[in-house]
C-alpha positions in Angstrom: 49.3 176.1 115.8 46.9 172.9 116.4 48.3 169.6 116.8 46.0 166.5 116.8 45.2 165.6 120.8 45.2 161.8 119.5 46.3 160.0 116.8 44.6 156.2 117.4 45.7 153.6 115.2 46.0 150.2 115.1 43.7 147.1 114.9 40.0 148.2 115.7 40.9 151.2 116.6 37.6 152.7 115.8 36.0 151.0 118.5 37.2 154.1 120.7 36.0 156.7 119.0 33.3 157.2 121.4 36.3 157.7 123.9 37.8 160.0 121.8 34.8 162.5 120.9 34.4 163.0 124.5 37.9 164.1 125.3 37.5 166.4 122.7 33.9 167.7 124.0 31.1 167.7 126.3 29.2 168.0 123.7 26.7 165.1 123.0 26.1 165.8 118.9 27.9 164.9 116.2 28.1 165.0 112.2 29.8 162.3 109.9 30.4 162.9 107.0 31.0 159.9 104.4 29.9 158.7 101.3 28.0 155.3 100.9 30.5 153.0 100.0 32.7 154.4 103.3 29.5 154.4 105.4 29.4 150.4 104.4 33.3 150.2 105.5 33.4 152.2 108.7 30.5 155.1 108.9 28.0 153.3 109.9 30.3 151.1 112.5 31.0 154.8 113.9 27.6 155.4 114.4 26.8 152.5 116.3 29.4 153.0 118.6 29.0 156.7 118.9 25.0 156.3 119.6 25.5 153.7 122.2 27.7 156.3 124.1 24.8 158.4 124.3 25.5 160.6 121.4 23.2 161.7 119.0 24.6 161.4 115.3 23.4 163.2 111.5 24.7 161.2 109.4 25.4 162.7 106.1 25.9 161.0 102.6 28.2 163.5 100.4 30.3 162.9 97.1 32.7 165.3 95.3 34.7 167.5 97.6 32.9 170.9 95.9 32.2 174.4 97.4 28.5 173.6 96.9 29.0 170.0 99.1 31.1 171.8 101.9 27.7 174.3 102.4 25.5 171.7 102.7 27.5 170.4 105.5 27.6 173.4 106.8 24.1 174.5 107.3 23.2 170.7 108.4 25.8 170.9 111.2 24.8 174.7 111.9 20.8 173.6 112.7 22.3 170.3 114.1 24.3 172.4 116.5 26.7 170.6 116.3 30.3 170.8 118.1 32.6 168.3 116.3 32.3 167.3 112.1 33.6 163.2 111.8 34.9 162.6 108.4 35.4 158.9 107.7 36.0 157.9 103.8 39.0 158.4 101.7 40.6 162.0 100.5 37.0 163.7 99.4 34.8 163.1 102.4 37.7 163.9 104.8 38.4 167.4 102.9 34.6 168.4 103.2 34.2 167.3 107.1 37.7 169.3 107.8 36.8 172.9 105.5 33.4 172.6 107.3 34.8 172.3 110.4 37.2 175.2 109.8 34.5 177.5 108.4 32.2 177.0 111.6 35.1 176.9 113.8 34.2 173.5 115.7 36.6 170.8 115.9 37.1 167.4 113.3 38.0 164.0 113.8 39.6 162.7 111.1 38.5 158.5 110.1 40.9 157.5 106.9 39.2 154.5 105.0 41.8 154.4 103.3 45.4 156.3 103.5 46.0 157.7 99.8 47.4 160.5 100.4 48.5 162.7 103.4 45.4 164.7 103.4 43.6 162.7 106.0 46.0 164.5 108.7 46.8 167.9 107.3 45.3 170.9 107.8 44.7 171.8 103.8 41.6 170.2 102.0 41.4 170.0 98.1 37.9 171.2 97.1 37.0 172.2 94.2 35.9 175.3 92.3 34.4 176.1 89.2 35.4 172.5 88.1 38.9 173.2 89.4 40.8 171.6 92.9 42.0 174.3 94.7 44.3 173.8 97.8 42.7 175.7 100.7 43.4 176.2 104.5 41.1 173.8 106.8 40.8 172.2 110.1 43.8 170.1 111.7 42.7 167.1 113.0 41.8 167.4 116.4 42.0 163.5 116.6 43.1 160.9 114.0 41.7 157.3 114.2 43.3 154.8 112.3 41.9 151.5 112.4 44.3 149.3 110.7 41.7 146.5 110.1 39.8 149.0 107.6 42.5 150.5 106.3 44.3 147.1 105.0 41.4 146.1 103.1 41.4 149.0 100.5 43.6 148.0 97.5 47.2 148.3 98.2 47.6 151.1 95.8 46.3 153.3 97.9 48.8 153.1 100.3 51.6 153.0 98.5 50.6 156.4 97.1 50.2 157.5 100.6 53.8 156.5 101.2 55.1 158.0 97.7 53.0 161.3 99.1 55.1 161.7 102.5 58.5 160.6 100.4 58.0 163.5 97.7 58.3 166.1 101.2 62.3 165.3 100.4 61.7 167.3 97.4 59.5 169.8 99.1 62.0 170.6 101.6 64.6 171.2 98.7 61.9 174.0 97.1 61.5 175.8 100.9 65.3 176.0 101.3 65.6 177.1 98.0 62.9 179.9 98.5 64.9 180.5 101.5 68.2 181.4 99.8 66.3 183.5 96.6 63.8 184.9 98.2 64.1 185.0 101.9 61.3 183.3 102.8 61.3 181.8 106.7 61.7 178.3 107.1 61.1 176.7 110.4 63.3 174.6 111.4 61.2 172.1 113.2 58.7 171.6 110.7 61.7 170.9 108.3 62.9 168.5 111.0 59.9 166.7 111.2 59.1 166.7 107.3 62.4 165.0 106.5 61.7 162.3 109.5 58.3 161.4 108.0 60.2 160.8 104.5 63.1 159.3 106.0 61.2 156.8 107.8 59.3 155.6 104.3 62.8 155.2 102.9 64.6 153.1 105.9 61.1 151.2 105.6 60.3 150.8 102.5 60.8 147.3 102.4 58.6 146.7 104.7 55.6 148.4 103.1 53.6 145.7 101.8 50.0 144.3 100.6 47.6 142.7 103.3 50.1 143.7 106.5 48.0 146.2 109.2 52.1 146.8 109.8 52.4 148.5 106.6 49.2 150.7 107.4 50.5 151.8 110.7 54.0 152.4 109.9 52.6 154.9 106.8 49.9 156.4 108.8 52.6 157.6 111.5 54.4 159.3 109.0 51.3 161.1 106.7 50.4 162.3 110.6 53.7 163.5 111.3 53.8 165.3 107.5 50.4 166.6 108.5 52.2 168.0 112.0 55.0 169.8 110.0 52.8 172.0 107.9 50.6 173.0 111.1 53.7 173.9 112.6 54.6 175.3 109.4 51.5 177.4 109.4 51.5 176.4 105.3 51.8 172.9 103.4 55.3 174.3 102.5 57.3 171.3 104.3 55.3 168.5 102.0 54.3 170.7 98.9 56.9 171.9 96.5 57.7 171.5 92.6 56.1 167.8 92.8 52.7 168.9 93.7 52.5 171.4 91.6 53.4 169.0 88.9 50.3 166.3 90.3 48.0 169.4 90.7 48.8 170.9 86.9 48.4 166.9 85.9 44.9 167.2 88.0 44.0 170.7 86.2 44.6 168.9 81.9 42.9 166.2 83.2 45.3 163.4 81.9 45.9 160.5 82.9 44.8 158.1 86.2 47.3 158.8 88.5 45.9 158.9 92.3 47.4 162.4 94.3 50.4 160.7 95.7 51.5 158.6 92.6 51.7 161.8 90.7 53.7 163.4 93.3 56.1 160.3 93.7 56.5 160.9 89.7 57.1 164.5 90.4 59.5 163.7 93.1 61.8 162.2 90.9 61.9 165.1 88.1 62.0 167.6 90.8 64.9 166.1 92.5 66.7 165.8 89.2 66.3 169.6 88.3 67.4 170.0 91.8 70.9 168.1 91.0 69.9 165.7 94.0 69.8 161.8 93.7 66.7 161.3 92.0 68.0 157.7 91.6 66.8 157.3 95.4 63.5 158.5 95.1 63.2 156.1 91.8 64.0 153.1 93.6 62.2 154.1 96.9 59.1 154.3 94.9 59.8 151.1 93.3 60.5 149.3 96.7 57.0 150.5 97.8 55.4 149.8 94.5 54.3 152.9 93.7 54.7 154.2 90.1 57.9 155.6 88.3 56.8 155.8 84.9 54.2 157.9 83.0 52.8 154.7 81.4 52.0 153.5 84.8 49.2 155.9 85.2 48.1 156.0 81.5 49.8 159.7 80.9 51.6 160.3 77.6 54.5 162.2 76.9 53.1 165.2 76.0 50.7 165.5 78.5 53.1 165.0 81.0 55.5 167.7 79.3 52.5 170.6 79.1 52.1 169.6 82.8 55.6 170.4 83.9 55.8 173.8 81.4 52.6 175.2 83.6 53.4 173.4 86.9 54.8 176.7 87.9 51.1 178.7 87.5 49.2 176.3 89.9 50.8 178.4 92.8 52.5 181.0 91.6 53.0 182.4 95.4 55.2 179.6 96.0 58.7 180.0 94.6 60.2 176.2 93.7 62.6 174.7 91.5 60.2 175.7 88.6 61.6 179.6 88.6 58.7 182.2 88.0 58.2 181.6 84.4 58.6 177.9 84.6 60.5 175.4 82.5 61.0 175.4 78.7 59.8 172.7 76.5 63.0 171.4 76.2 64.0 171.3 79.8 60.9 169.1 80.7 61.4 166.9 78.0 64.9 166.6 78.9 63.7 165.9 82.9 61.2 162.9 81.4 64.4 161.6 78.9 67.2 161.8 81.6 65.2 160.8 84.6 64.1 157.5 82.8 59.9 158.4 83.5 59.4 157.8 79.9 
């Protein structure tokens, strides 16, 4: 189990990543990893600051998270010798740094450009495959560095889908206990712990999650670094992937729609929590608090698209038992789930 030996946020909190690198190494090399709209926003900022502390830096301009990207890293930081992969961007660049990181065994430092999702603190990465995204095993952060200033000027959808990520764990939690009961699978009790703390906090908050506010960033990027804790812990994403990200990932898979990672799993939230008999009412009006979607028209997916989703949600991991059952849900149980549960 890794935990992150620093999680640095606030307003220019980027200015210490110098600092940082060096209480993770002795090394003096390092690889970023960014595209070149995030190099504009932050990468090359981290260069600067990483170079005048006497560290040598190969910077390196990437796009799609895809097998064929995360080798190229790879055998640049392998001649580079590298000891330590940066990523700074949004969800793509960060998953290519962290799988590189992991396949070389070296450490990564994790630098959110935005906070979309709670992939820039978890130790999964979405890369794809043959045209496919396919949830693998990467590097926990061994340091997160959050700089509030950054974050706050990416559009505010961004973060509200970050938020609507870390709430959709309540559903999550629902699936692992669940898979407990049926199946005997272990659940640990203090990644559970710590799951439902992350969610709970975006609900007792959620007011307070707003547009232009380096408060808002802060207060979500605690809790996608304390979701990203509970699945190393975990050993597994089990305590923030259930039903709902299957549902976002089988969304991902038709390619439907507009919805950003998180905003599909808010959506998924709600149906989820309805199949489970909860109060799917509360994740509704969370979600609407934040300002994160609740409808399929609100990230351009139609009925039926959003009903063949949910009948094959149940294939996109069919090692992980959930609310979904192991030959998923009829046609007219989703279409019920979109009717009753008012995402129509």
């Amino acid at each position: 189990m890794l935990l992150p030996r620093d999680v640095i946020g606030g307003h220019g909190a980027i200015e210490k990543i110098g600092e940082v690198f060096f209480k993770i190494t002795n090394s003096k090399k390092a690889i970023i990893v960014t595209g070149k709209t995030s190099a504009e926003i932050a990468g090359n900022r981290a260069r600067e600051i990483l170079e005048s502390s006497g560290i040598t830096v190969n910077m390196i301009l990437t796009e799609e998270a895809t097998d064929e990207n995360v080798e190229i890293v790879k055998e640049e930081a392998k001649e580079f010798d590298a000891k330590v992969i940066i990523g700074v961007g949004g969800g793509t660049k960060i998953d290519i740094a962290k799988k590189s990181a992991f396949d070389l065994g070296i450490d990564f430092i994790s630098v959110p450009t935005s906070a979309s999702h709670d992939g820039v603190a978890s130790p999964r990465a979405s890369i794809k495959k043959n045209g496919l995204s396919v949830s693998v095993e990467a590097s926990m952060p061994a340091a997160i560095i959050a700089d509030t200033e950054i974050i706050v000027t990416a559009p505010f959808r961004f973060l509200a889908s970050g938020a609507a990520d870390v709430l959709s764990n309540l559903t999550a939690l629902k699936d692992w206990s669940l898979a407990h009961r049926l199946k005997g699978e272990r659940v640990s009790s203090s990644a559970y712990a710590i799951s439902e703390f992350a969610a709970k906090e975006i609900i007792n908050n959620a007011s307070d999650i707003k547009p232009n506010l380096e408060e808002s960033v802060w207060l979500v990027i605690k809790q996608i670094a304390f979701s990203g804790i509970a699945m190393s812990v975990a050993g597994s994403s089990r305590p923030a992937s259930g039903a709902e990200h299957m549902f976002a990932h089988s969304v991902d898979t038709i390619k439907k729609g507009n919805g950003l990672h998180g905003e599909l799993c808010g959506i998924g939230s709600i149906i989820s929590m309805y199949l489970h008999g909860g109060d799917w009412r509360m994740i509704r009006d969370t979600l609407q608090k934040i300002g994160a979607p609740t409808r399929l028209d609100q990230v351009s997916l139609k009925e039926e698209d959003a009903v063949q989703a949910l009948m094959m949600a149940h294939k996109t991991r069919p090692d992980r038992y959930t609310i979904l059952g192991e030959s998923g849900l009829s046609e007219i149980a989703a279409r019920e789930a979109l009717k009753v549960t008012e995402v129509l």
